[in-house]
PDB file of N, CA, C and O in Angstrom:
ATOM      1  N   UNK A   1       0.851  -1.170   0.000  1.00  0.00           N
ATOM      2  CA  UNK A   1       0.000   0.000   0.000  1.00  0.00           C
ATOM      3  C   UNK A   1       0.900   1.237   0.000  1.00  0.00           C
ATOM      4  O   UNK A   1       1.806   1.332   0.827  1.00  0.00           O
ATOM      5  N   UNK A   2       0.701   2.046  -0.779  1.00  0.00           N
ATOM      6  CA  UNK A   2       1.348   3.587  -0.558  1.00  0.00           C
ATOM      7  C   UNK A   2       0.126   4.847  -0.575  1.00  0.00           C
ATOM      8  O   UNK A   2      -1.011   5.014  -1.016  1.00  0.00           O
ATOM      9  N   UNK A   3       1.052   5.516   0.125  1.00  0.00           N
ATOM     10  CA  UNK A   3      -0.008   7.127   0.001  1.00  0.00           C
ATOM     11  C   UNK A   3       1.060   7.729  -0.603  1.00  0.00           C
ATOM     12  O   UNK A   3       2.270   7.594  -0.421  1.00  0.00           O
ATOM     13  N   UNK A   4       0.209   8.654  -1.610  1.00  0.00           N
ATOM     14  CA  UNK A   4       0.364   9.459  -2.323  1.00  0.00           C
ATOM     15  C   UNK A   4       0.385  11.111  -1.655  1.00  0.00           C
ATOM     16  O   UNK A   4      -0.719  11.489  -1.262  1.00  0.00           O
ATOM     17  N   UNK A   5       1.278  11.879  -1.534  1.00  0.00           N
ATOM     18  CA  UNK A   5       1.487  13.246  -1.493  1.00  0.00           C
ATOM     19  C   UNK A   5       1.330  14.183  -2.354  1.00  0.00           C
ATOM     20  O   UNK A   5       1.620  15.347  -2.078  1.00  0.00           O
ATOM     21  N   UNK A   6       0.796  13.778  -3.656  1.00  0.00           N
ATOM     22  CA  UNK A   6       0.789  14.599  -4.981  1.00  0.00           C
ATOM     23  C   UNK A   6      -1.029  15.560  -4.681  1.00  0.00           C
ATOM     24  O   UNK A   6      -1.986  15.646  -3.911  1.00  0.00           O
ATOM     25  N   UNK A   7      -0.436  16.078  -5.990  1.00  0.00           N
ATOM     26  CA  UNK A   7      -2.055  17.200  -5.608  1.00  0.00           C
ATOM     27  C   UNK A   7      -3.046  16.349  -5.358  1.00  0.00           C
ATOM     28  O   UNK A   7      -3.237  15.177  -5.681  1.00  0.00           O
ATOM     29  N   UNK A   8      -3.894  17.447  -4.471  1.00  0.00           N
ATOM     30  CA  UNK A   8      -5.353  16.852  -4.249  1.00  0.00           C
ATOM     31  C   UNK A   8      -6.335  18.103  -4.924  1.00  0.00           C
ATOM     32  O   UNK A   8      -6.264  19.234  -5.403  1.00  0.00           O
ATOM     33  N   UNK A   9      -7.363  16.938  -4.560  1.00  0.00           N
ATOM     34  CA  UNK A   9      -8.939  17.924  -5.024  1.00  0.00           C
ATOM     35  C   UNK A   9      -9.034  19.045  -4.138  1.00  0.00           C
ATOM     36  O   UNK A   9      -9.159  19.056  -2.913  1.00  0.00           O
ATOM     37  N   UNK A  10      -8.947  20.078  -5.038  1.00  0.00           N
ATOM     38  CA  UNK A  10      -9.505  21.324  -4.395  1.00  0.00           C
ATOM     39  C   UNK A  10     -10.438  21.187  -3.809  1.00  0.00           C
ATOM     40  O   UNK A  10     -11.357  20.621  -4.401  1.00  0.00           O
ATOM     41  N   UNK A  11     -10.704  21.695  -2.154  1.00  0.00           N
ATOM     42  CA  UNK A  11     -11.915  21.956  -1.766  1.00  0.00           C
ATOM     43  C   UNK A  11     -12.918  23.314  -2.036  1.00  0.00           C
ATOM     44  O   UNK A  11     -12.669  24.461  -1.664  1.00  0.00           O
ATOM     45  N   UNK A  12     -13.952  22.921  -2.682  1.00  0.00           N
ATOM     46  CA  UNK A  12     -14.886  23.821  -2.911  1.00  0.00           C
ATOM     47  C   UNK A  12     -15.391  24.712  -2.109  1.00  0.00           C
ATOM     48  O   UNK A  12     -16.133  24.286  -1.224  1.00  0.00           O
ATOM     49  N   UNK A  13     -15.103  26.356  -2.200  1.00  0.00           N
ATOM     50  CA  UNK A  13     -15.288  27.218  -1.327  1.00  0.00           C
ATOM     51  C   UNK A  13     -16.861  27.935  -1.200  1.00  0.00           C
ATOM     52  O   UNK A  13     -17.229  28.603  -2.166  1.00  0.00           O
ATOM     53  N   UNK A  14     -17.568  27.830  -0.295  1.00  0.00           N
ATOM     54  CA  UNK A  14     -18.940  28.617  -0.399  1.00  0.00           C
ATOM     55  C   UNK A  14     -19.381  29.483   0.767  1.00  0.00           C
ATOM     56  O   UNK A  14     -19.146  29.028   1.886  1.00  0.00           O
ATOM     57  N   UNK A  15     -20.005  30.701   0.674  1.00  0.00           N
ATOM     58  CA  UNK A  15     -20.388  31.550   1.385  1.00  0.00           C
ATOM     59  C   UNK A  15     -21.408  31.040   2.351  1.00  0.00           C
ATOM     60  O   UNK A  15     -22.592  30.830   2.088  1.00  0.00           O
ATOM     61  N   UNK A  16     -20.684  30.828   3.742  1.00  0.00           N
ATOM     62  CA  UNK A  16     -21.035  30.624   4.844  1.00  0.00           C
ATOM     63  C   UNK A  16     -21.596  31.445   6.059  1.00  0.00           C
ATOM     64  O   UNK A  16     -20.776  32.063   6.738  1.00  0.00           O
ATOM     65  N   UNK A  17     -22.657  31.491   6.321  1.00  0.00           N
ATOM     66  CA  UNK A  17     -22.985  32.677   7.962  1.00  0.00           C
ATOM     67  C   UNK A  17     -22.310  32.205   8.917  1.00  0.00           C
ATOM     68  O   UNK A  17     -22.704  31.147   9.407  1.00  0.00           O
ATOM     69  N   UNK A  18     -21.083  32.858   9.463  1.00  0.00           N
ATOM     70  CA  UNK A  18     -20.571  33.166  11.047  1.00  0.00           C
ATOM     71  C   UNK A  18     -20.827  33.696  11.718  1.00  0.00           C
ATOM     72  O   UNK A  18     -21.103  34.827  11.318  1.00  0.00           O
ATOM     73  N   UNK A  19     -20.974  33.508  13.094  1.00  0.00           N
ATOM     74  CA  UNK A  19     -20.727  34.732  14.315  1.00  0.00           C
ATOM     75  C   UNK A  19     -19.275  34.933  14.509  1.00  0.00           C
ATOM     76  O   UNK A  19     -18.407  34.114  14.813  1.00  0.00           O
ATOM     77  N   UNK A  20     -19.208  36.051  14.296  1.00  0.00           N
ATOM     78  CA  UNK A  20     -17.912  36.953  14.488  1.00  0.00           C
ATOM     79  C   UNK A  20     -18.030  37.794  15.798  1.00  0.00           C
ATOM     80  O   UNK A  20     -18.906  38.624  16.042  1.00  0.00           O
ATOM     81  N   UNK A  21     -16.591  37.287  16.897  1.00  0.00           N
ATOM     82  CA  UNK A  21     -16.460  38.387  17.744  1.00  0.00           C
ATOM     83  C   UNK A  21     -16.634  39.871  17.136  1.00  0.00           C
ATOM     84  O   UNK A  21     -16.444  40.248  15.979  1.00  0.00           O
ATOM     85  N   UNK A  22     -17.073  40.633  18.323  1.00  0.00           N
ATOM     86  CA  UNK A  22     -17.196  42.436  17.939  1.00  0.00           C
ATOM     87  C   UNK A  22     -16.098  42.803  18.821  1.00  0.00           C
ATOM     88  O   UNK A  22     -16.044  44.030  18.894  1.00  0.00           O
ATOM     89  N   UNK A  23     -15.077  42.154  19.617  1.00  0.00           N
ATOM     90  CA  UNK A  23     -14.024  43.220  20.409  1.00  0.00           C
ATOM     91  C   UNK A  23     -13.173  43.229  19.223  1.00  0.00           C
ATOM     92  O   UNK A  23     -13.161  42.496  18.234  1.00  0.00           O
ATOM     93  N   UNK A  24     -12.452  44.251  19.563  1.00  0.00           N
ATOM     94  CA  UNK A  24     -11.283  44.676  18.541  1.00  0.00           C
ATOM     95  C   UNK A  24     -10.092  43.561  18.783  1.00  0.00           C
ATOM     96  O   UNK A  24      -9.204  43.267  17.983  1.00  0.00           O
ATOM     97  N   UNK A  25     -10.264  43.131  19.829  1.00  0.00           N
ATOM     98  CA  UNK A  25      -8.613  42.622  20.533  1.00  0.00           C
ATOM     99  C   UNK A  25      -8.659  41.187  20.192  1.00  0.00           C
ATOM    100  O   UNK A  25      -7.719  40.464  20.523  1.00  0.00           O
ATOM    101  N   UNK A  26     -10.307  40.427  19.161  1.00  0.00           N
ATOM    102  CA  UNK A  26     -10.253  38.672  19.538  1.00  0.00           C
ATOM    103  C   UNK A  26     -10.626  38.889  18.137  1.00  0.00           C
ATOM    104  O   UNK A  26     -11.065  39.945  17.682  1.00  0.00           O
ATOM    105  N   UNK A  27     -10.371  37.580  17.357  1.00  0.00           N
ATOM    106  CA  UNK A  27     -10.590  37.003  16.023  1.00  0.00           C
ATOM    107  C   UNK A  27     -11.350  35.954  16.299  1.00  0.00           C
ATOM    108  O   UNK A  27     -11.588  35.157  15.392  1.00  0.00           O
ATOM    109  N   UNK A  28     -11.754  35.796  17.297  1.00  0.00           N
ATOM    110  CA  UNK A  28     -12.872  34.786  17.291  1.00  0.00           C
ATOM    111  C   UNK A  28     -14.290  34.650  16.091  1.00  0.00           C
ATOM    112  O   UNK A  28     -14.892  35.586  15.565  1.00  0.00           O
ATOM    113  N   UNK A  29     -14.498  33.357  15.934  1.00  0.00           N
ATOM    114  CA  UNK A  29     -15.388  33.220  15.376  1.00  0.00           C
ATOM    115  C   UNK A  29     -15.705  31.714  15.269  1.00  0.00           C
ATOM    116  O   UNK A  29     -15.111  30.760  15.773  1.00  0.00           O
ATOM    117  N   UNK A  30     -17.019  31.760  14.320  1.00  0.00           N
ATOM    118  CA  UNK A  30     -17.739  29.998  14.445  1.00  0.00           C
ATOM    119  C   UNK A  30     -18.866  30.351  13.762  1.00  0.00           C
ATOM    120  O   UNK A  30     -19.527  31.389  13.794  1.00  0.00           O
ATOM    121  N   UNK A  31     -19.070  28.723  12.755  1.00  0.00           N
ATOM    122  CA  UNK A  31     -19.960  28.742  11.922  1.00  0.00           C
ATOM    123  C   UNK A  31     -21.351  28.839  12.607  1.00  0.00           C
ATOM    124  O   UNK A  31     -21.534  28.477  13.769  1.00  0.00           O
ATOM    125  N   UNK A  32     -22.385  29.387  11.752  1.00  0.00           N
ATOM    126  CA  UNK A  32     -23.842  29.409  12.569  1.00  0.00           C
ATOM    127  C   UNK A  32     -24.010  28.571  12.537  1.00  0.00           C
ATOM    128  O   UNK A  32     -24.111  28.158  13.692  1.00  0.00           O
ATOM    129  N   UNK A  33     -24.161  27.764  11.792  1.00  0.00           N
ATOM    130  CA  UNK A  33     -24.598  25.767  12.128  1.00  0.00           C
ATOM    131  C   UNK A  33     -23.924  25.252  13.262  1.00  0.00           C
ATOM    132  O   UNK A  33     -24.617  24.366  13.762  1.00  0.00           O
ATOM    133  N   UNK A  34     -22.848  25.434  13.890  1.00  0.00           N
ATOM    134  CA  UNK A  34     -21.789  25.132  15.167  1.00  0.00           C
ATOM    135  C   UNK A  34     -22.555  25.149  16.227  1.00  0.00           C
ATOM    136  O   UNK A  34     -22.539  24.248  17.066  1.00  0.00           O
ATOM    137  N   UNK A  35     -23.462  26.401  16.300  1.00  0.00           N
ATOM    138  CA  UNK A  35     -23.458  27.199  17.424  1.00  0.00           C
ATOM    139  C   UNK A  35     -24.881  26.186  18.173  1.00  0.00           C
ATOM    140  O   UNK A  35     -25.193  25.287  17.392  1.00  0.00           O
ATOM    141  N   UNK A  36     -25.341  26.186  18.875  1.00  0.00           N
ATOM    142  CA  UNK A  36     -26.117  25.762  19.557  1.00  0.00           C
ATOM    143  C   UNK A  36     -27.335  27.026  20.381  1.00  0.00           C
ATOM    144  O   UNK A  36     -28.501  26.899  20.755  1.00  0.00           O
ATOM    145  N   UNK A  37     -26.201  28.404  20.407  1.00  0.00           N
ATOM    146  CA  UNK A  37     -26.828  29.628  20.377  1.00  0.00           C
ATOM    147  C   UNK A  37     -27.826  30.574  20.156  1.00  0.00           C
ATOM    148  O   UNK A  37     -27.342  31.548  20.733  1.00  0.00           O
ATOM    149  N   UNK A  38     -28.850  30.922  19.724  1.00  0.00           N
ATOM    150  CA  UNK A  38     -29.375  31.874  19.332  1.00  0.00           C
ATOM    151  C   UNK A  38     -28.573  33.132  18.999  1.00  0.00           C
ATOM    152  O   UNK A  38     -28.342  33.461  17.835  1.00  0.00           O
ATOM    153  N   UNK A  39     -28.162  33.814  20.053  1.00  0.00           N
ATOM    154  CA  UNK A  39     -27.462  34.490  19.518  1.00  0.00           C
ATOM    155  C   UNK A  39     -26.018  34.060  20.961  1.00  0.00           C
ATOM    156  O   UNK A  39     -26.165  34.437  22.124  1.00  0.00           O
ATOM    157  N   UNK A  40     -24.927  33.351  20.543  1.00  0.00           N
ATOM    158  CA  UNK A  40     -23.967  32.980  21.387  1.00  0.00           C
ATOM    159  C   UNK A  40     -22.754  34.202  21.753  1.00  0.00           C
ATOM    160  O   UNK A  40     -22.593  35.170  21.009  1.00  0.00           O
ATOM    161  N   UNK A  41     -22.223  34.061  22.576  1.00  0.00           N
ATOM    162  CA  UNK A  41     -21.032  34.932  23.183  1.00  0.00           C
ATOM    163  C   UNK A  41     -19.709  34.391  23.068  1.00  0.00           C
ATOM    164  O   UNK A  41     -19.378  33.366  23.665  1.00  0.00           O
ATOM    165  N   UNK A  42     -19.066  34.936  22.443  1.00  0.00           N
ATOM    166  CA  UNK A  42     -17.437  34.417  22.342  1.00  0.00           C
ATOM    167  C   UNK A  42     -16.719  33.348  22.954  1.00  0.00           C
ATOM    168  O   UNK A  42     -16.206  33.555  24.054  1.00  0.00           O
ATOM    169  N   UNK A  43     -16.598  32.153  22.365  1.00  0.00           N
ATOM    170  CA  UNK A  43     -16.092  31.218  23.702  1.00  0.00           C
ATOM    171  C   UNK A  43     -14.919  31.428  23.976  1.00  0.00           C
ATOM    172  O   UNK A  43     -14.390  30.693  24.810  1.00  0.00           O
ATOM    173  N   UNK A  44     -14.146  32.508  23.349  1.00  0.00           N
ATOM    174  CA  UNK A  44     -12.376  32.984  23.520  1.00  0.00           C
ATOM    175  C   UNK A  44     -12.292  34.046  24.846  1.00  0.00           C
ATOM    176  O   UNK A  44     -11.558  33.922  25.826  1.00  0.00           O
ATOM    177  N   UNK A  45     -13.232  35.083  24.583  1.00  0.00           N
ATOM    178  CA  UNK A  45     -13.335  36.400  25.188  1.00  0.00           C
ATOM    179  C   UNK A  45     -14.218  37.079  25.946  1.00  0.00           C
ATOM    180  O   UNK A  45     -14.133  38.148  26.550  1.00  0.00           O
ATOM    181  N   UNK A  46     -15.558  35.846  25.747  1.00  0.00           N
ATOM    182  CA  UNK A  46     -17.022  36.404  25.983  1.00  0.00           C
ATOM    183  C   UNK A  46     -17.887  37.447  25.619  1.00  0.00           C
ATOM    184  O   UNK A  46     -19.010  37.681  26.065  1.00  0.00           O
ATOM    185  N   UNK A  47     -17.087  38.205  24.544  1.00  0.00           N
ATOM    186  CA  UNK A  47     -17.813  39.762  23.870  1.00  0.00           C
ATOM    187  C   UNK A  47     -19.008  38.671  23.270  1.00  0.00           C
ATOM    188  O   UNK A  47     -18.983  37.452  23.101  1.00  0.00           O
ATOM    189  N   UNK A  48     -20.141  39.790  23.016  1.00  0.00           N
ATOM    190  CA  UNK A  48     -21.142  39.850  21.936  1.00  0.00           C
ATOM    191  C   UNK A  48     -20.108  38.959  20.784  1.00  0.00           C
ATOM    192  O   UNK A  48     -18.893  38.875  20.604  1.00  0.00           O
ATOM    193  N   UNK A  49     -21.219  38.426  20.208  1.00  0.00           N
ATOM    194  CA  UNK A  49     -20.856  38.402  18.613  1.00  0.00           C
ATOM    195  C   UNK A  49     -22.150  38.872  17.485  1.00  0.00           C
ATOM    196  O   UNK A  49     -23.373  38.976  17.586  1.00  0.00           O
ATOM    197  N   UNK A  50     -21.418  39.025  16.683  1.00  0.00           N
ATOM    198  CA  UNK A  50     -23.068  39.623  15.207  1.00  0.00           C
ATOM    199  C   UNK A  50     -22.689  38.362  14.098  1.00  0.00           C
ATOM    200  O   UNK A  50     -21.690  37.651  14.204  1.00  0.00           O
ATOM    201  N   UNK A  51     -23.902  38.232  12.818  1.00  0.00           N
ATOM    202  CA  UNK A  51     -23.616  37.462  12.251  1.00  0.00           C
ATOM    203  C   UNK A  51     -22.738  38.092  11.008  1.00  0.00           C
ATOM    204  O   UNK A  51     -22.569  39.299  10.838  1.00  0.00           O
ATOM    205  N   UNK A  52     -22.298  37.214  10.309  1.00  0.00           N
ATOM    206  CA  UNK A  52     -21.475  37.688   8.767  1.00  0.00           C
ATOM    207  C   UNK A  52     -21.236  37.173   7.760  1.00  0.00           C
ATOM    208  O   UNK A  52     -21.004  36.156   8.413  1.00  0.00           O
ATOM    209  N   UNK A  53     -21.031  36.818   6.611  1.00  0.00           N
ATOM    210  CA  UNK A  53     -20.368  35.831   5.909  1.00  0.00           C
ATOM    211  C   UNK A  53     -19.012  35.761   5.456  1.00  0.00           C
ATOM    212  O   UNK A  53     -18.416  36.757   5.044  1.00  0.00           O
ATOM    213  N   UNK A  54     -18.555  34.737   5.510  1.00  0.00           N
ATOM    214  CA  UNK A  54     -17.393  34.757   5.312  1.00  0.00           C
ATOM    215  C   UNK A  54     -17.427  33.323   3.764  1.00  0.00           C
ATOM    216  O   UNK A  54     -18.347  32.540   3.528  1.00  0.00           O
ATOM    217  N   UNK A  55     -16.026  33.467   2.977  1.00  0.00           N
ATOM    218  CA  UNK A  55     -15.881  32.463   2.130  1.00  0.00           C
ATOM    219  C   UNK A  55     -15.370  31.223   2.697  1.00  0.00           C
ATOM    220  O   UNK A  55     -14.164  31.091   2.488  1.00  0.00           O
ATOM    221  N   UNK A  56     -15.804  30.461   3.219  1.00  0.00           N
ATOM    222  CA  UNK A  56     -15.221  29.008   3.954  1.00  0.00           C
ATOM    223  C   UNK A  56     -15.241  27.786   2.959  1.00  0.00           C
ATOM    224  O   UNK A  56     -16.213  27.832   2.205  1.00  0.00           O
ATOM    225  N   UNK A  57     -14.345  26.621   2.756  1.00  0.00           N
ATOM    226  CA  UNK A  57     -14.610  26.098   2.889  1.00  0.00           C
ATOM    227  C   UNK A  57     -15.616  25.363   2.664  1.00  0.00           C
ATOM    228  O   UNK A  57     -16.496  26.047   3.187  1.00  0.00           O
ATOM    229  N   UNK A  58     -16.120  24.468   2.266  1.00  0.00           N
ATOM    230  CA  UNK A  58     -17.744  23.866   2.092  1.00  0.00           C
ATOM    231  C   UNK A  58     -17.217  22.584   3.358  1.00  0.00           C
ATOM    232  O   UNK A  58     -16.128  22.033   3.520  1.00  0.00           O
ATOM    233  N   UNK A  59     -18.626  22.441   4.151  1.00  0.00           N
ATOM    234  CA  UNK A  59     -18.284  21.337   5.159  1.00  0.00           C
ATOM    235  C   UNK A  59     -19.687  20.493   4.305  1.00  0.00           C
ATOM    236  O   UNK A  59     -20.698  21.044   3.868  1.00  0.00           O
ATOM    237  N   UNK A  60     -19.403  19.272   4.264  1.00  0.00           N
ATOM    238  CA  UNK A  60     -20.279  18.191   4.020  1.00  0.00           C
ATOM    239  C   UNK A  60     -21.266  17.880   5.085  1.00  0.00           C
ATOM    240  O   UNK A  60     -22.060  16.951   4.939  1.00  0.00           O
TER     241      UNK A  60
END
């Protein structure tokens, strides 16, 4: 058996809703499907978060 290191399949990128920390000082964030939240609080920092989209990734 061998594995191969050569290219792989690009993963397909699609516009995803996050909650994004609002402090200036944390990059926190997490997909809305993640969250268990309504509206959840930073699990890094505890600020507020708002929603956003970001380009992620596609999760199956």
């Amino acid at each position: 058996m061998s594995f191969s290191r050569g290219p792989k399949e690009p993963v397909p990128e699609v516009e995803t809703n996050v909650w994004a920390c609002t402090s200036d000082d944390c990059q926190g964030w997490m997909r809305e499907s993640f969250s268990f939240a309504k509206e959840p609080n930073c699990p890094l920092c505890n600020s507020e978060m708002e929603l956003e989209v970001r380009i992620l990734p596609e999760i199956k």
